[in-house]
C-alpha positions as CSV (number, residue, x, y, z in Angstrom):
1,X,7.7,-22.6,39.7
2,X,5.3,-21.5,36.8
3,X,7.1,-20.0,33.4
4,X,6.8,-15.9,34.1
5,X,8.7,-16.3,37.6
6,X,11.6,-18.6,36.5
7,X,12.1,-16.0,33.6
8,X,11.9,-13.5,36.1
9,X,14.4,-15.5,38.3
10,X,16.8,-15.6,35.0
11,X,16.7,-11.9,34.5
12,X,17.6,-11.1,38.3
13,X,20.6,-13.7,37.9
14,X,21.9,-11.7,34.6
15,X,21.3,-8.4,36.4
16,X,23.3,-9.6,39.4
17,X,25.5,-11.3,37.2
18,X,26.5,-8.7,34.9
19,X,26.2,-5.4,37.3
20,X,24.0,-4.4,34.8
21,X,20.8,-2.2,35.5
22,X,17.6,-3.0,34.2
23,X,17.3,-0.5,31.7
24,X,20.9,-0.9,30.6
25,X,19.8,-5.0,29.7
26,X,16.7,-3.4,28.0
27,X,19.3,-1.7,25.4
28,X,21.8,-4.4,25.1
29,X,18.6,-7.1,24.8
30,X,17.0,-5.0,22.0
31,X,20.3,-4.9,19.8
32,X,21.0,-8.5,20.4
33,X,17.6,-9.6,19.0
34,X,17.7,-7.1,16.2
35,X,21.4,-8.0,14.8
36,X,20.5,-12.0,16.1
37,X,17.4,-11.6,13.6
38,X,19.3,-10.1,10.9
39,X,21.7,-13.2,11.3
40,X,18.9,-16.2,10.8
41,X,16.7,-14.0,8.8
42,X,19.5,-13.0,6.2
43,X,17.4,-9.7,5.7
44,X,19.2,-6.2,5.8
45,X,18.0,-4.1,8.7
46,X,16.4,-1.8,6.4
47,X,13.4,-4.0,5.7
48,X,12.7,-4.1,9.7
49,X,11.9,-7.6,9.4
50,X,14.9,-7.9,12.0
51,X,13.4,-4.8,14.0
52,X,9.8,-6.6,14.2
53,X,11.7,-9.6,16.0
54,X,12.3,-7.0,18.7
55,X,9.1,-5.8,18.9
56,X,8.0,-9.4,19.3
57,X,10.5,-10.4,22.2
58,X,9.8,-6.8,24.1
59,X,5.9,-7.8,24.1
60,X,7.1,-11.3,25.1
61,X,9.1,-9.9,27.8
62,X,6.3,-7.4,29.1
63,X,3.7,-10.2,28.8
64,X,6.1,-12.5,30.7
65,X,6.9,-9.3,33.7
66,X,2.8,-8.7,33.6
67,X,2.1,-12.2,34.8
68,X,4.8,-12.3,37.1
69,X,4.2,-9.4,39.3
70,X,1.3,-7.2,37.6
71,X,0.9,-3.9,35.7
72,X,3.7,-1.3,36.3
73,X,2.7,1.3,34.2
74,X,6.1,3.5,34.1
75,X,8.5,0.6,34.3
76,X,6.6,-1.1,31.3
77,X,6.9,2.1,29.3
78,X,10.3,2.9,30.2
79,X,11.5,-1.0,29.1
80,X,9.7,-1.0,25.6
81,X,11.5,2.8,25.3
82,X,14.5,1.4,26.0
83,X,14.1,-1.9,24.3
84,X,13.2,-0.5,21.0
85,X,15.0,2.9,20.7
86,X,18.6,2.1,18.9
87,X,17.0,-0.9,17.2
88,X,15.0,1.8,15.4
89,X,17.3,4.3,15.0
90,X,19.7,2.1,13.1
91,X,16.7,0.6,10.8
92,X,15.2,3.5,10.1
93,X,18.8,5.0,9.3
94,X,19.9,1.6,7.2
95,X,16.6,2.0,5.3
96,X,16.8,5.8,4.7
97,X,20.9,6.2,3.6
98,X,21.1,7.2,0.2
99,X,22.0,4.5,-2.3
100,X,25.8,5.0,-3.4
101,X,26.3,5.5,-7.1
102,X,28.8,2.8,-8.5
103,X,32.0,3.7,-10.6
104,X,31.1,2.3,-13.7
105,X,34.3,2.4,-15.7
């Protein structure tokens, strides 16, 4: 068995495993990675050096689906939406908060 089909195997055994649907392990994968990342990396969110981690193990992922059973256009699309969504939403709303002024007394 070459490398893309036993990943492929894996994610079939968590998707049977968990009950989960594919797009529902899509979300839950992409805010793993992100607050995994922000773990090892020690960097806050808002620099989105914990969101490019993401990016890097959806194209991994999509890379690793391509050679196991080709180019499927929507589902591709529909992954890296799903993938990347909340990951951004919460970096780009970590990054964007206003600063709290301190109570200098």
């Amino acid at each position: 068995m070459n490398i893309p089909e036993f990943y492929h195997e894996i994610t079939l055994w968590i998707s049977r495993t968990t009950g989960l649907s594919d797009p529902i392990l899509h979300i839950h994968a992409g805010l793993v990675v992100l607050l995994t990342a922000r773990l090892i990396c020690a960097r806050s969110l808002g620099t989105f050096i914990p969101f490019f981690f993401v990016i890097l193990a959806e194209a991994t992922n999509e890379i690793l689906d391509y050679m196991a059973y080709g180019w499927r256009q929507a589902d591709t699309y529909l992954d890296i939406a799903n993938t990347l969504f909340w990951p951004l939403v919460i970096s780009l709303v970590v990054r964007l908060r206003p600063v709290p002024r301190r109570d200098h007394r």
